[in-house]
C-alpha positions as CSV (number, residue, x, y, z in Angstrom):
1,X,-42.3,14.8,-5.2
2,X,-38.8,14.2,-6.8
3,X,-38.0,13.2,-10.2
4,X,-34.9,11.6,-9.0
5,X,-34.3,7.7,-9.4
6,X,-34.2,6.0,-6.8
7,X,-30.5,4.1,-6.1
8,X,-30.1,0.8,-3.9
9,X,-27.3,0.7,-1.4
10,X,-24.4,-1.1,-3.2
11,X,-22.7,-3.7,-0.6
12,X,-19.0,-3.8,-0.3
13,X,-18.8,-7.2,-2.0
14,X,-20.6,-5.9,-4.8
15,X,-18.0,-2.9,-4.8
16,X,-15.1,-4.6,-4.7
17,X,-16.0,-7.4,-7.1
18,X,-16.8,-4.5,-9.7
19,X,-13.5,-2.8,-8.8
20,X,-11.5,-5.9,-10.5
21,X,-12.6,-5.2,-13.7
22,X,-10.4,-3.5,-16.0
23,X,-12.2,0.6,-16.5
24,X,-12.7,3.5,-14.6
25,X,-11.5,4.2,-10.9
26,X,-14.6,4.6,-8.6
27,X,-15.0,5.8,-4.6
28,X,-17.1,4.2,-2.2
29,X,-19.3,6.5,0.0
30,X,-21.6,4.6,2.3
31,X,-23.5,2.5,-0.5
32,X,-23.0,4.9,-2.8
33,X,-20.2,4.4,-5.9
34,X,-18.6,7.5,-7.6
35,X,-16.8,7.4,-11.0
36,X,-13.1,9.2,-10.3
37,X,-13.1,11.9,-13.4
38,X,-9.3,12.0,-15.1
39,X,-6.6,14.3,-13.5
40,X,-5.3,17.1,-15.4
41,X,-1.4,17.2,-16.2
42,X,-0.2,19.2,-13.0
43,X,-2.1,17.1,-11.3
44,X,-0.6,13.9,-12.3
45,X,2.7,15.4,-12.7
46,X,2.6,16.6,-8.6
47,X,1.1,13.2,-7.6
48,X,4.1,11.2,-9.8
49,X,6.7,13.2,-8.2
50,X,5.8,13.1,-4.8
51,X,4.8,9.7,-5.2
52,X,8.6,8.9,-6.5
53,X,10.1,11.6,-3.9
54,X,8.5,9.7,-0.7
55,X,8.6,6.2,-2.3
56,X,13.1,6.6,-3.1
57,X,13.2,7.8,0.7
58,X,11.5,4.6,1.7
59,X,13.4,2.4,-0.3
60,X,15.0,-0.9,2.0
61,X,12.6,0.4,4.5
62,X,9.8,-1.7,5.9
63,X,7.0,1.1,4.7
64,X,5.9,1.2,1.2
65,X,4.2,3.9,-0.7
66,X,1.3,3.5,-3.3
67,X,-0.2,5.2,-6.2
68,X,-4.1,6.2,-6.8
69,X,-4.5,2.7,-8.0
70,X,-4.6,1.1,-4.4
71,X,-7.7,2.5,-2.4
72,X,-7.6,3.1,1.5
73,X,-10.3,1.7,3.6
74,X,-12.2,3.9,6.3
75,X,-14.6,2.7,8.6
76,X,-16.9,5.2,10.5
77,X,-19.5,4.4,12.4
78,X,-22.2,3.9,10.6
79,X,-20.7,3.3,7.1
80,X,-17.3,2.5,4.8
81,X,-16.0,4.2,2.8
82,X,-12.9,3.2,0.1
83,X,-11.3,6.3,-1.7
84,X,-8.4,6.6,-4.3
85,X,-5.8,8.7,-2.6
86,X,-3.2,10.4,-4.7
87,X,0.0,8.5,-2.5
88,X,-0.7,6.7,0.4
89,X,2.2,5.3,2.5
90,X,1.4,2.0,4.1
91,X,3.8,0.0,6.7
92,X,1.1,-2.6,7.6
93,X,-0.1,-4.0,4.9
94,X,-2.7,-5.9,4.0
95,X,-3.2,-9.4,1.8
96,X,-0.3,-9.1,-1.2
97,X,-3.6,-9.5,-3.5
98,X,-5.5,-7.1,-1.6
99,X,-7.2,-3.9,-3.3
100,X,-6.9,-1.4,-0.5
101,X,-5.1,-0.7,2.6
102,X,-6.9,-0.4,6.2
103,X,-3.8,1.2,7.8
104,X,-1.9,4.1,6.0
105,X,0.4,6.1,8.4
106,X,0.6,8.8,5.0
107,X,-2.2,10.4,2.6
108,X,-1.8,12.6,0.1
109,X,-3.7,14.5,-1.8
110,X,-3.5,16.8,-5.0
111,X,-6.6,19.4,-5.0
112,X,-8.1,21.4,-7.2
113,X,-10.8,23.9,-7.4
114,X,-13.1,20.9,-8.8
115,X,-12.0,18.7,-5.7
116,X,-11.1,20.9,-2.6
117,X,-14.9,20.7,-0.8
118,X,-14.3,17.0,-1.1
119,X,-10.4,16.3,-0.2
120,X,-11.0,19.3,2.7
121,X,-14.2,18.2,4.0
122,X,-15.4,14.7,3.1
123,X,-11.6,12.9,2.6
124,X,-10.0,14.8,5.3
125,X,-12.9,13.9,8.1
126,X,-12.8,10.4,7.3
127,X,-9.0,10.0,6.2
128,X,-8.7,11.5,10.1
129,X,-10.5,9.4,11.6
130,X,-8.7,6.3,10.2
131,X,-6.5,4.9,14.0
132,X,-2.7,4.1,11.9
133,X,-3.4,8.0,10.5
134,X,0.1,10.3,11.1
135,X,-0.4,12.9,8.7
136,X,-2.8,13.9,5.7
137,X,-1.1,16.1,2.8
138,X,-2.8,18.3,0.8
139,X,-0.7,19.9,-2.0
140,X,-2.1,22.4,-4.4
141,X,-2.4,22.1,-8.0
142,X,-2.7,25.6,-8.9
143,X,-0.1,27.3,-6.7
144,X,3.3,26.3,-4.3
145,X,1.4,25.7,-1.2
146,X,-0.1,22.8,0.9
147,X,-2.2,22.0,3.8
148,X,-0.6,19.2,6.1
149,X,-3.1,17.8,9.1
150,X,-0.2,16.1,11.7
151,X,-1.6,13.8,14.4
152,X,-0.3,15.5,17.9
153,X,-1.3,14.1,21.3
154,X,-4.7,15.7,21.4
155,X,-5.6,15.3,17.6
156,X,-5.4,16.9,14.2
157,X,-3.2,20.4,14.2
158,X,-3.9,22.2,10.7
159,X,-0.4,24.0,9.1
160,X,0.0,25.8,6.2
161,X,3.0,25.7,3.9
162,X,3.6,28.6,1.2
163,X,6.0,29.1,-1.3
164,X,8.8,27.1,-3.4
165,X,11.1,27.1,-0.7
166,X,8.8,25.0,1.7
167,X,9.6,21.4,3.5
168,X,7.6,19.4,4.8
169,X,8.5,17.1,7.1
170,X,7.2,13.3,7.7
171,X,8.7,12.2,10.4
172,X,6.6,9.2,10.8
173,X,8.7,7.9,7.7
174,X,11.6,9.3,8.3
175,X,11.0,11.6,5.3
176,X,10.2,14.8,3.6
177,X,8.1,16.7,1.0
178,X,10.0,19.4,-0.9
179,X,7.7,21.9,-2.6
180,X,10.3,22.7,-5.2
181,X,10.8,19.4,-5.9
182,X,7.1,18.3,-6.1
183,X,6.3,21.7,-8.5
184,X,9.8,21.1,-10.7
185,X,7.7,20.9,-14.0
186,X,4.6,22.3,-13.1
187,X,3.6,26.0,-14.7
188,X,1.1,27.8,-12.1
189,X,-0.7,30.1,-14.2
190,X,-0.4,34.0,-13.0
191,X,-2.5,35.2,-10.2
192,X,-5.1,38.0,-11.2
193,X,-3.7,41.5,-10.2
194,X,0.1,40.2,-10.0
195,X,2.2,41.9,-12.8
């Protein structure tokens, strides 16, 4: 028999009317809500600056990138779900006074050893399945790499990009991702075994 409570379904009404009040960020999983834990410096300081790096390419333009603050709606088929993403470019917008997007063209995401089973499993299946979905981003906190998912004609390719010297390219935006822009200021800390 289990010792665990047990924990009612949450609706999205109740969600979002909780998400209003001023305190910690929380993800919406099915019924299910999950405090966000804080971001460590690289983190933010990866996030900020490719959040800055997309949002000056878009400036005059009719797309408009957002911050972690502004959730992205998914709807699967048997439940919604309302995540946080690091950036998220949107060119369809919802309400002016709405709390999250339903159609982001761009998501990125920072991971980390603590998040990477979510943002590559969880995120990426449901980000993916989102219809306005070009391309999800997944940049690296500990190292100059990322993962970018593009939409082709017969679904989701996977590519990996390595080292400073990397671009990636958003053409869905007209923009691009430097990796030596977006790891300026960040210190990766020395690989085990590398002198």
């Amino acid at each position: 028999m289990s010792t665990a409570p047990h924990q009612q379904p949450v609706s999205v009404q109740d969600y979002l009317a909780g998400e209003k009040l001023p305190r910690r960020k929380h993800e919406f999983v099915a019924g299910t809500i999950y405090a966000m834990a804080g971001a460590t410096a690289n983190h933010n300081r990866i996030a900020t600056t490719a959040t800055v790096t997309i949002g000056s390419q878009l400036r005059g333009k009719t797309c408009e990138v957002f911050n972690s603050d502004m959730k992205v709606r998914g709807r699967q088929k048997h439940d919604t779900r309302f995540y946080c993403p690091d950036l998220s470019v949107v060119c369809e917008p919802n309400a002016q006074t709405a709390t999250f997007h339903d159609r982001p063209v761009v998501i990125v995401e920072v991971i980390s050893e603590l998040t990477r089973r979510t943002d590559e499993r969880e995120k990426r299946d449901a980000y993916l399945s989102i219809d306005s979905l070009c391309v999800y981003v997944l940049l690296e906190s500990s190292s100059a790499a990322a993962v970018v998912y593009p939409r082709r004609d017969e679904g989701f390719d996977r590519e990996t990009y390595l080292g400073i010297d990397a671009v990636i390219l958003l053409p869905e935006i007209d923009a691009s991702l430097t990796l030596a822009e977006v790891d300026a200021k960040v210190k990766f800390d020395p690989i085990i075994g590398e002198d």
